[in-house]
SENUFI-396993 format. One line per field, with one value per residue (C-alpha): residue in three letters; y, x, z negated; residue number from 0. Coordinates in nm, 2 decimals. Last residue first. Example, Ala and Ser with C-alpha at 12.3 -4.5 7.8 and 13.67 -1.06 7.14 Angstrom:
code Ser|Ala
Y -0.11|-0.45
X 1.37|1.23
Z -0.71|-0.78
pos 1|0
//
This chain:
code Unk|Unk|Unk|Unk|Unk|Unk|Unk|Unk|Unk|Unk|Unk|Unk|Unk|Unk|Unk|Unk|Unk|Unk|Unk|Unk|Unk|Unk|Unk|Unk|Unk|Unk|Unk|Unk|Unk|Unk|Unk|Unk|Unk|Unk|Unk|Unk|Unk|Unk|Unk|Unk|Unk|Unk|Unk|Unk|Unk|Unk|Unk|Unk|Unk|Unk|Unk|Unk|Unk|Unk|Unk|Unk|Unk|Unk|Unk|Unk|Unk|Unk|Unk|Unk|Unk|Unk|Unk|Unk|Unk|Unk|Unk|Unk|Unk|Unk|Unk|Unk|Unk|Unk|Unk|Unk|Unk|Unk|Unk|Unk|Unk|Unk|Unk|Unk|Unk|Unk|Unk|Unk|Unk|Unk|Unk|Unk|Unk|Unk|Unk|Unk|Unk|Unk|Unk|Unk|Unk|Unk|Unk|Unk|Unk|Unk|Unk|Unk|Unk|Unk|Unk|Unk|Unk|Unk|Unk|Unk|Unk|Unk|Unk|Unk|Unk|Unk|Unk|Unk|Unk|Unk|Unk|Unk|Unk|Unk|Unk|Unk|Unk|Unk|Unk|Unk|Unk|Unk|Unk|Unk|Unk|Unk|Unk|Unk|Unk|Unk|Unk|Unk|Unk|Unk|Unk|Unk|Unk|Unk|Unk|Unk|Unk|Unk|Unk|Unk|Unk|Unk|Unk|Unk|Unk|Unk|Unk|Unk|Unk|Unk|Unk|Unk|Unk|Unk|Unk|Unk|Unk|Unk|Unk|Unk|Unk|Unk|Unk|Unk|Unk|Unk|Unk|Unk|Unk|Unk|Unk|Unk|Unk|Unk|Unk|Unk|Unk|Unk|Unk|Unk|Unk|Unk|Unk|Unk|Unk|Unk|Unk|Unk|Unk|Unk|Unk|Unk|Unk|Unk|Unk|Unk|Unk|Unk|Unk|Unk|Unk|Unk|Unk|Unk|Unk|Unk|Unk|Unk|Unk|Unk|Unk|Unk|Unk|Unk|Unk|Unk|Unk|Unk|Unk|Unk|Unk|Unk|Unk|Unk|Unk|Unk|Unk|Unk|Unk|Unk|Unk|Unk|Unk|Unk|Unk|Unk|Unk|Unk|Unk|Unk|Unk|Unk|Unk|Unk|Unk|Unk|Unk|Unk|Unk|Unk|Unk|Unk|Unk|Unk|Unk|Unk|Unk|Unk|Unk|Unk|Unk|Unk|Unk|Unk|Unk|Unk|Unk|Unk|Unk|Unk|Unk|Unk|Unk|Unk|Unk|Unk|Unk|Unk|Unk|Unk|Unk|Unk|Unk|Unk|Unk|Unk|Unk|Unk|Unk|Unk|Unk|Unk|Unk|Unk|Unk|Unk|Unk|Unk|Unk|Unk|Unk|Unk|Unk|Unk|Unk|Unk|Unk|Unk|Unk|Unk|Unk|Unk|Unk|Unk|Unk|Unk|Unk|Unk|Unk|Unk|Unk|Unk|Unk|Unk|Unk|Unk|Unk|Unk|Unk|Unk|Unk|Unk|Unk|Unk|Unk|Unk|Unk|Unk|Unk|Unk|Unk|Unk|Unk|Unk|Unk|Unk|Unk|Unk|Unk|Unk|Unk|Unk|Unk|Unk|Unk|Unk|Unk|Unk|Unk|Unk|Unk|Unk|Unk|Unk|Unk|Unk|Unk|Unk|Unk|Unk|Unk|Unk|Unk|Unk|Unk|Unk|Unk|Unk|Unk|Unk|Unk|Unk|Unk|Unk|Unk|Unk|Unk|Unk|Unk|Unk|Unk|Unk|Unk|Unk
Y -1.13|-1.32|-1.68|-1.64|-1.42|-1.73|-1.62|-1.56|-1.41|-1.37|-1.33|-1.11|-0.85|-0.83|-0.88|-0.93|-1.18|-1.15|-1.46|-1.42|-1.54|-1.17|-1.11|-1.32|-1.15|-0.82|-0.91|-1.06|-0.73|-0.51|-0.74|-0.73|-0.36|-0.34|-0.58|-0.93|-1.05|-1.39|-1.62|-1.68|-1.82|-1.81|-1.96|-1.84|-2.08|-2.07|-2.20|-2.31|-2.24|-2.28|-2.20|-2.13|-2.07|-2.07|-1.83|-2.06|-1.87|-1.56|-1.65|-1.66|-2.08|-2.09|-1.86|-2.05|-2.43|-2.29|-2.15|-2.44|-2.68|-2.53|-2.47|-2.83|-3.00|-2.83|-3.05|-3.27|-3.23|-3.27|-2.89|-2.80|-3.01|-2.84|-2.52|-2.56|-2.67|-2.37|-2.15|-2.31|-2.32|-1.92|-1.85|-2.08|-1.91|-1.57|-1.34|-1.64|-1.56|-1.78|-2.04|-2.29|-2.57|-2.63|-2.91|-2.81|-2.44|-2.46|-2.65|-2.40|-2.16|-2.31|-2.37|-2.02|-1.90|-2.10|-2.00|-1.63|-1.77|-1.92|-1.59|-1.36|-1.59|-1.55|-1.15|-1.17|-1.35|-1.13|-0.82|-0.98|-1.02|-0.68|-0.54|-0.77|-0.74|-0.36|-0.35|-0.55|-0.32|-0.03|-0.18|-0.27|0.04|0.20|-0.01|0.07|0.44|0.38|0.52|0.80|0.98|1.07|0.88|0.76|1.03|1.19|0.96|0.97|1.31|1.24|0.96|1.21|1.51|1.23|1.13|1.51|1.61|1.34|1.45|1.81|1.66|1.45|1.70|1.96|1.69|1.36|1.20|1.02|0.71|0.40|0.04|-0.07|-0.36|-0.10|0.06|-0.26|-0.16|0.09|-0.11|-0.37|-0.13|0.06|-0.30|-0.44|-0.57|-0.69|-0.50|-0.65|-0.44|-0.17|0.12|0.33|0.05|-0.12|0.20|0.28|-0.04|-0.08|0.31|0.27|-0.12|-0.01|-0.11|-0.29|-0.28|-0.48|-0.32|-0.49|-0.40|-0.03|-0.08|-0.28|0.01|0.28|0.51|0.55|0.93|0.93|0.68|0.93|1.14|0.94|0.96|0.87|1.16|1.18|1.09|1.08|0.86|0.97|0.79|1.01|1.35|1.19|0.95|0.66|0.54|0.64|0.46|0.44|0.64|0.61|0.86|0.82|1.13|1.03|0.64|0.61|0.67|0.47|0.32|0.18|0.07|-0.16|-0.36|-0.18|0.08|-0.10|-0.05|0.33|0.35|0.35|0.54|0.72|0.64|0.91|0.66|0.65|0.90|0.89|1.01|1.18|1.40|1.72|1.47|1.38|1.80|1.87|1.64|1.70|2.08|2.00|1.79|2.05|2.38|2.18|2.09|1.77|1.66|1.30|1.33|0.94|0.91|0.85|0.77|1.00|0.99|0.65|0.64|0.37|0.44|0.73|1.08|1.34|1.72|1.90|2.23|2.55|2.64|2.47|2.74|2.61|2.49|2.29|2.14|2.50|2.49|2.11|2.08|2.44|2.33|1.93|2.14|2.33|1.97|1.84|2.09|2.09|1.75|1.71|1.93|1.78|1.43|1.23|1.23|1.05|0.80|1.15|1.25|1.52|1.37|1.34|1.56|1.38|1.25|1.33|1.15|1.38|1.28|1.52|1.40|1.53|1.36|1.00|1.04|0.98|0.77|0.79|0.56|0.56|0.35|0.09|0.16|0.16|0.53|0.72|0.59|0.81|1.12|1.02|1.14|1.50|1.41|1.21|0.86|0.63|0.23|-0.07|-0.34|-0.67|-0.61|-0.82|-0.79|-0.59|-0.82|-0.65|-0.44|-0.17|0.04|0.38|0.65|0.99|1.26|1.60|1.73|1.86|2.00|1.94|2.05|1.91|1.66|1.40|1.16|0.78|0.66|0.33|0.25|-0.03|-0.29|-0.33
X -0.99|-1.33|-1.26|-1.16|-1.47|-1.73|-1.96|-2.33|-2.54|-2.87|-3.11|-3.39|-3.18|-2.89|-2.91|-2.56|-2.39|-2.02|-1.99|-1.74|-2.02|-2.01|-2.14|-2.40|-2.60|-2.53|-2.64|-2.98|-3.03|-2.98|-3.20|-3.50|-3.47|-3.50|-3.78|-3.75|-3.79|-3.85|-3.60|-3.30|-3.03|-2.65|-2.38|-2.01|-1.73|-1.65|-2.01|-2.34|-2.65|-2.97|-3.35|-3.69|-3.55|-3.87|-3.82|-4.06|-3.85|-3.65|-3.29|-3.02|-2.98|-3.08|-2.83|-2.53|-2.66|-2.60|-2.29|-2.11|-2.30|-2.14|-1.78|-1.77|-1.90|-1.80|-2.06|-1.87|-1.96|-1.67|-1.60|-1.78|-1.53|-1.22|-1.38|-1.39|-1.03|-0.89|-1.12|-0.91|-0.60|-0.60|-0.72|-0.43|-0.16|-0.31|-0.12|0.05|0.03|0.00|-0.22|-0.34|-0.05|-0.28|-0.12|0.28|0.19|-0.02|0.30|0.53|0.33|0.27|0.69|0.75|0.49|0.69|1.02|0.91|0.74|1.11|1.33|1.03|1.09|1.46|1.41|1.22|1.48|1.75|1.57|1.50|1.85|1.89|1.73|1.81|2.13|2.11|1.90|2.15|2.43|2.24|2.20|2.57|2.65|2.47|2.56|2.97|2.85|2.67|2.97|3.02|2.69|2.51|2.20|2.19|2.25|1.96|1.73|1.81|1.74|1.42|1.34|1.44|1.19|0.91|1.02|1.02|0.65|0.53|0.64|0.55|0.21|0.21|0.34|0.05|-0.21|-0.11|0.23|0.15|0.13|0.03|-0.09|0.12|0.40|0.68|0.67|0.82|1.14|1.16|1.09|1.34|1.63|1.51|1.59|1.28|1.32|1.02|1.00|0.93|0.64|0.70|0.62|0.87|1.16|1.06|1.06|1.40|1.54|1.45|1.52|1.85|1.73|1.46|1.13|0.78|0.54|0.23|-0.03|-0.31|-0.05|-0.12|-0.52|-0.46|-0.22|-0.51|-0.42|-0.15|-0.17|-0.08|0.19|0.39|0.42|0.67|0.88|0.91|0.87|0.54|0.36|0.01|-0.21|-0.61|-0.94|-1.25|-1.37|-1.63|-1.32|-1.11|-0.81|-0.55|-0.34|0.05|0.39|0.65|0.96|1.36|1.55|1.83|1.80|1.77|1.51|1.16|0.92|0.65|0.27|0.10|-0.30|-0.40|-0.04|0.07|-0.29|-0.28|0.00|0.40|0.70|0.47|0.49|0.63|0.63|0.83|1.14|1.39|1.70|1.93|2.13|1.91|1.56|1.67|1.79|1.41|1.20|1.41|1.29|0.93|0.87|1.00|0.79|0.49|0.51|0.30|-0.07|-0.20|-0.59|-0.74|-1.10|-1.41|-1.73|-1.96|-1.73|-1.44|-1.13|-0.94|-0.61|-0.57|-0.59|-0.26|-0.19|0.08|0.07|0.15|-0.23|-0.38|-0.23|0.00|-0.15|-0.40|-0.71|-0.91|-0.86|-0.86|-1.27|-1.23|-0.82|-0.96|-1.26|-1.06|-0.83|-1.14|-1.20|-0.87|-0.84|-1.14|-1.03|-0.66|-0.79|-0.71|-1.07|-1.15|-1.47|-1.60|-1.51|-1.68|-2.06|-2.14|-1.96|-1.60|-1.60|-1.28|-0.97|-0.70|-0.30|0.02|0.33|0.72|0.71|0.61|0.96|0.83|0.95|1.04|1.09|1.30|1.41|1.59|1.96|2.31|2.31|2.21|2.43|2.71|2.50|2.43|2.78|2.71|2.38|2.53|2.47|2.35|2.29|2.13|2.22|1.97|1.66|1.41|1.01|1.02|1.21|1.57|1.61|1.78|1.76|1.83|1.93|1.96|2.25|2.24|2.59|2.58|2.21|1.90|1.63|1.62|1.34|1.53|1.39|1.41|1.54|1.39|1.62|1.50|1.73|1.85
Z 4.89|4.77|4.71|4.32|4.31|4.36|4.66|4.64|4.95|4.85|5.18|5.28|5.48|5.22|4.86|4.68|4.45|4.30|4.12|3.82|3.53|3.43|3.77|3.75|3.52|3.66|3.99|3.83|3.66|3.92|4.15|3.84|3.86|4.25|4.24|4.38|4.78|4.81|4.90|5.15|4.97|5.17|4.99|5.09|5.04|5.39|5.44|5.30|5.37|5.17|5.30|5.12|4.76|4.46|4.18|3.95|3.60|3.73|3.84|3.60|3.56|3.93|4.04|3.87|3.96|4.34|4.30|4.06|4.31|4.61|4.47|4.32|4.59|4.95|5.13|5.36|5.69|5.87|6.00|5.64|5.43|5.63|5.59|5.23|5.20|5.42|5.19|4.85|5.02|5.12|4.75|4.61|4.88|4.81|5.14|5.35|5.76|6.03|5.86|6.14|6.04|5.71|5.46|5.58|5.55|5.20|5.08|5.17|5.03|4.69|4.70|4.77|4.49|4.27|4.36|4.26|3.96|3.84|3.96|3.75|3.46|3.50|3.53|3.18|3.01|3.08|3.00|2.70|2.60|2.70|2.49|2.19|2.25|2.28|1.94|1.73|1.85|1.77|1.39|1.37|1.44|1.21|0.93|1.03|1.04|0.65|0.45|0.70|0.58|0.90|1.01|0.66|0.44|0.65|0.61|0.18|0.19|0.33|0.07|-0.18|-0.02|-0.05|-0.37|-0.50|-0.30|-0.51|-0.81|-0.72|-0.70|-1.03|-1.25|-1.09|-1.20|-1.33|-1.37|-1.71|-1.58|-1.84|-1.69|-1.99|-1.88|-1.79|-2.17|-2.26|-2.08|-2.33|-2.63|-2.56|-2.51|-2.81|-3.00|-3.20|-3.52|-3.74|-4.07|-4.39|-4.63|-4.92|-4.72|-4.84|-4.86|-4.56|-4.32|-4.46|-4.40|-4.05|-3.90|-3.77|-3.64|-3.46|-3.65|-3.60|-3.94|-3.88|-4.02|-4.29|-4.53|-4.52|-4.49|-4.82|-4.96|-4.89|-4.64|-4.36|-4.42|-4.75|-4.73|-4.44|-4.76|-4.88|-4.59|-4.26|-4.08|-3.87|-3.57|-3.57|-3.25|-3.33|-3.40|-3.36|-3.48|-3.74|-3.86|-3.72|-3.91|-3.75|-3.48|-3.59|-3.55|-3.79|-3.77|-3.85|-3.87|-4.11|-4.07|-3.70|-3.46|-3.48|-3.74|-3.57|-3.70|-3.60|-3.57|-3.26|-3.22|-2.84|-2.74|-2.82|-2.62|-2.73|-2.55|-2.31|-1.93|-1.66|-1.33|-1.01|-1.08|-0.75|-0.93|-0.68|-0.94|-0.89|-0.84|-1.24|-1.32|-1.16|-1.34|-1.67|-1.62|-1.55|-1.87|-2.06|-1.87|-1.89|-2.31|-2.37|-2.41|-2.38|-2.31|-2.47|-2.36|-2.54|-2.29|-2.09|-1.79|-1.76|-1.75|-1.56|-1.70|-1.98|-1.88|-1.87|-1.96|-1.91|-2.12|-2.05|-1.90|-2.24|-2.44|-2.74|-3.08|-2.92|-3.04|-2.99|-2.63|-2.59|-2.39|-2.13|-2.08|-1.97|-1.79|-1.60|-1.50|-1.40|-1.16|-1.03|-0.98|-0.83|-0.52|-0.47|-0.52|-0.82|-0.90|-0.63|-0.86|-0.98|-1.33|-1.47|-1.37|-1.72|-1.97|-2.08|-2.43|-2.56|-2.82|-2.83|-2.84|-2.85|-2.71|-2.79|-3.11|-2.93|-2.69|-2.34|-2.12|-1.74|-1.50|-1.26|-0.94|-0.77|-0.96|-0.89|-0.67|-0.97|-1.26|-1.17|-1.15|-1.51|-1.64|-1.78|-1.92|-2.18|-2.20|-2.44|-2.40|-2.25|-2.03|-1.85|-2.07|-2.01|-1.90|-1.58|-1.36|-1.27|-1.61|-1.72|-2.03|-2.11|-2.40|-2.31|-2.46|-2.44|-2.36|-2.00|-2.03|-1.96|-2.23|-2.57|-2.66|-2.56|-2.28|-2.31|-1.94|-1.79|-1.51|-1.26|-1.12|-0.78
pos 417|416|415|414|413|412|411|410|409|408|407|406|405|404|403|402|401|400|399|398|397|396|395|394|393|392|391|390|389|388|387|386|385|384|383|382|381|380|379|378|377|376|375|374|373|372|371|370|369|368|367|366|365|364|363|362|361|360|359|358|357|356|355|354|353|352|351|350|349|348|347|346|345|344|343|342|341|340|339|338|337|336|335|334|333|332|331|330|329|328|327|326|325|324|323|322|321|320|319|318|317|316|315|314|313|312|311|310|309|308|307|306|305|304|303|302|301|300|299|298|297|296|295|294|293|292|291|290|289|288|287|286|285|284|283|282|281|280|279|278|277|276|275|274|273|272|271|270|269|268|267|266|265|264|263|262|261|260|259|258|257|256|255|254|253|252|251|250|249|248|247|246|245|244|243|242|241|240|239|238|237|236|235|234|233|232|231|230|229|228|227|226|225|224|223|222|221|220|219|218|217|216|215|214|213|212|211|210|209|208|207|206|205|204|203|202|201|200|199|198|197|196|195|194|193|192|191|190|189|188|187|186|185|184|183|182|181|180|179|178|177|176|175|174|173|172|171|170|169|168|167|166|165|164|163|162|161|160|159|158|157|156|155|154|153|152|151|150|149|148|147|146|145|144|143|142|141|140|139|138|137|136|135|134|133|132|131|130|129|128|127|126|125|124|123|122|121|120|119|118|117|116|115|114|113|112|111|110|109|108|107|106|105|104|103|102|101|100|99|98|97|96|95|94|93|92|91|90|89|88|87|86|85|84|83|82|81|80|79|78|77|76|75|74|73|72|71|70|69|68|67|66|65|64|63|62|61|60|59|58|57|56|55|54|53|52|51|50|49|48|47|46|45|44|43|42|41|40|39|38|37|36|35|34|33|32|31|30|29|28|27|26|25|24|23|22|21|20|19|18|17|16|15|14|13|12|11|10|9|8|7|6|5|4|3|2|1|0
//
C-alpha cells in the first residue's frame, strides 16, 4: 500500500478545510496527488500504508541553540530526560517566542548534539494536536510529522510556495552574531531586503510551485525551477526529520498503539474479514493435525523397530527370557559371550581402561585388572577423598560411572548400566 503524505492547513479540522496529499509506493515518486476537503478523507483511510505528516513553513518557527553541557544525555527520548530537557528548551526560547513556551510544541533536529548549535522547530500545541486527533478520528495511522523544507533543503535555495495571490519564499539567512535562521515571508518587494545584496540573491537557486513561478521570477529577477507540491511532499520522506517529540510524540504513540488495537478487534469481528478467519483456522487444523498424523507414523515405524531389535536379540541369544533394552541387553550378552571364550571384550575394555588412565593422577600405578560383564575392576592405591571426587567427576562427564569400593575402582560404561 502506498504512503500518504498530507500538507496541513493552518486552519483547524473542519468539514471544508481543504488538504493537499501525495502518494507514493517507494518514497521517491509520486504515484497521485491532489486536494481534498476534510469531509471526504475517511474515504482515503483504509487505501493507504501509513501517514505522514507535513508541515506548512508559516506554521513553524526556527531557533538556532547551544544546549548547556551535559543537557542532552545519549536516552534523551526517555520519559525522565525528556522532561528535563524539554524545561530547559522553555528556560533557553522564553524571550524568542511570541507565545508561552508551555503552548508550544517544540522539536530538536536529528542526532543533536550538547555544547554545539542546534536547530528547535517551534509550532502551535493546541493546532498540531487537533489534526492529530481528527487523523486517529478517521483511522489514520500517522508515522512521522516532518517539516515542508529543512535547513538542508534551503543550503544554496530559496522556495517560492502557494499560489500567485498568497505565494511565500522561504530561505536560510545569512548568518549573524545570533546565528543563522529559516524566515518565511510574503513574496513581495520587501522579501529583497531580507535576502540581501543582489550577488548573495543570485548566488540562490530559486525553486517554485507552479502558482507561485512567475511571481517569484519577476521580483527576484532570476528563472525559477519547477517543482510540483506533490513532488515536494513526498520529498520531505527522504530527510531524517520527525517532529513528533515530547508530549506529541507520546500521545502519538499511545494513538498507533490504540489504532493497531482497533484494528485487532475489526479483525476478530468485522464480517468483511470472517471468510479470512476461516480460512486462517482452517490452515491451523490441517496443519494440526497433519502433524499429528506424522508423528503417530513415526511412532508405528520405531515401534516396529524395537520389535525387529528384539526379535533379532531372541534368535542371536535363546537365554534371554525377558526383552527390557534390547541394544543394552545385546551389548552385555556379547561381552559375556567374549568372556565365556576368552575373548577380551575389545572396544568396551580398552575404551574403560584408556579412560581412567588419561584422568587418573600422573605414576597412579594399578596392581590387579578384571574384566567382566562389561564391568572393569582396578584395584590400586587408595587416593584422597578430594582427589576421588574429582576423578569420579572427570569421568563421569566422559559417561563412565566409576566408584571406590573396598580398595578397588569399579568402572562401567553407562550405556551397560540399567
Amino acid at each position: 500500500m502506498p504512503t500518504l503524505c498530507v500538507h496541513l492547513p493552518l486552519d483547524v479540522p473542519s468539514p471544508g478545510v481543504l488538504l493537499d496529499y501525495a502518494l507514493s509506493t517507494d518514497g521517491s515518486h509520486v504515484q497521485d496527488q491532489g486536494t481534498l476537503a476534510w469531509s471526504q478523507w475517511a474515504a482515503l483511510a483504509p487505501n493507504v500504508r501509513e501517514a505522514v505528516i507535513v508541515l506548512p513553513m508559516s506554521a513553524l518557527s526556527w531557533h538556532r541553540l547551544v544546549l548547556p553541557p551535559g543537557s542532552l544525555p545519549k536516552a534523551w527520548t526517555t520519559s525522565q530526560a525528556s522532561s528535563r530537557l524539554r524545561a530547559i528548551l522553555d528556560g533557553l526560547l522564553e524571550e524568542r517566542l511570541l507565545d508561552e513556551p508551555t503552548s508550544m510544541h517544540l522539536a530538536l533536529q536529528p542526532a543533536p548534539v550538547s555544547a554545539k548549535p542546534v536547530w528547535v522547530v517551534a509550532c502551535s500545541r493546541s493546532w498540531l494536536a487537533s489534526w492529530l486527533e481528527a487523523f486517529s478520528g478517521v483511522g489514520l495511522s500517522v508515522k512521522r510529522i516532518v517539516p515542508a523544507l529543512t535547513p538542508e533543503q534551503l543550503q544554496g535555495n530559496c522556495y517560492a510556495l502557494g499560489d500567485a495571490d498568497d505565494a511565500q519564499l522561504t530561505f536560510l539567512a545569512d548568518a549573524s552574531p545570533s546565528g543563522a535562521s529559516i524566515l518565511t515571508c510574503a513574496l513581495d518587494s520587501s522579501a529583497l531586503s531580507l535576502l540581501g545584496p543582489p550577488a548573495s540573491r543570485q548566488a540562490r537557486q530559486l525553486i517554485a510551485e507552479p502558482g507561485a513561478s512567475a511571481r517569484a521570477e519577476e521580483i527576484l529577477g532570476q528563472p525559477a525551477v519547477l517543482q510540483q507540491r506533490g513532488q515536494r511532499l513526498v520529498d520531505a520522506l527522504a530527510s531524517d526529520w520527525d517532529l513528533a517529540q515530547f508530549e506529541i510524540g507520546a500521545a502519538l504513540g499511545h494513538r498507533q498503539l490504540a489504532g493497531l488495537r482497533r484494528l485487532a478487534s475489526q479483525w476478530l469481528h468485522g464480517p468483511q474479514w470472517r471468510l479470512a478467519r476461516w480460512s486462517l483456522l482452517a490452515l491451523v487444523l490441517v496443519n494440526v493435525f497433519g502433524l499429528n498424523a506424522w508423528a503417530i507414523h513415526l511412532q508405528s515405524s520405531w515401534k516396529q523397530q524395537s520389535e525387529q531389535i528384539a526379535v533379532i536379540l531372541k534368535q542371536t541369544f535363546p537365554d534371554v527370557a525377558v526383552v527390557v533394552d534390547a541394544p543394552v541387553q545385546m551389548e552385555r550378552s556379547l561381552a559375556l559371550l567374549q568372556r565365556s571364550r576368552g575373548v577380551a571384550a575389545g572396544v568396551a575394555f580398552e575404551t574403560l581402561l584408556s579412560q581412567f588412565a588419561a584422568r587418573a593422577p600422573k605414576g597412579y600405578q594399578i596392581v590387579a585388572i578384571d574384566f567382566a560383564a562389561g564391568e572393569l575392576k582396578l584395584t590400586a592405591a587408595e587416593l584422597s577423598q578430594e582427589r576421588r571426587q574429582s576423578l569420579i567427576r572427570e569421568l563421569g562427564a566422559d559417561r563412565i560411572q566409576a566408584r571406590w569400593q573396598g580398595g578397588q575402582w569399579l568402572l562401567q560404561s553407562e550405556r551397560s548400566v540399567r
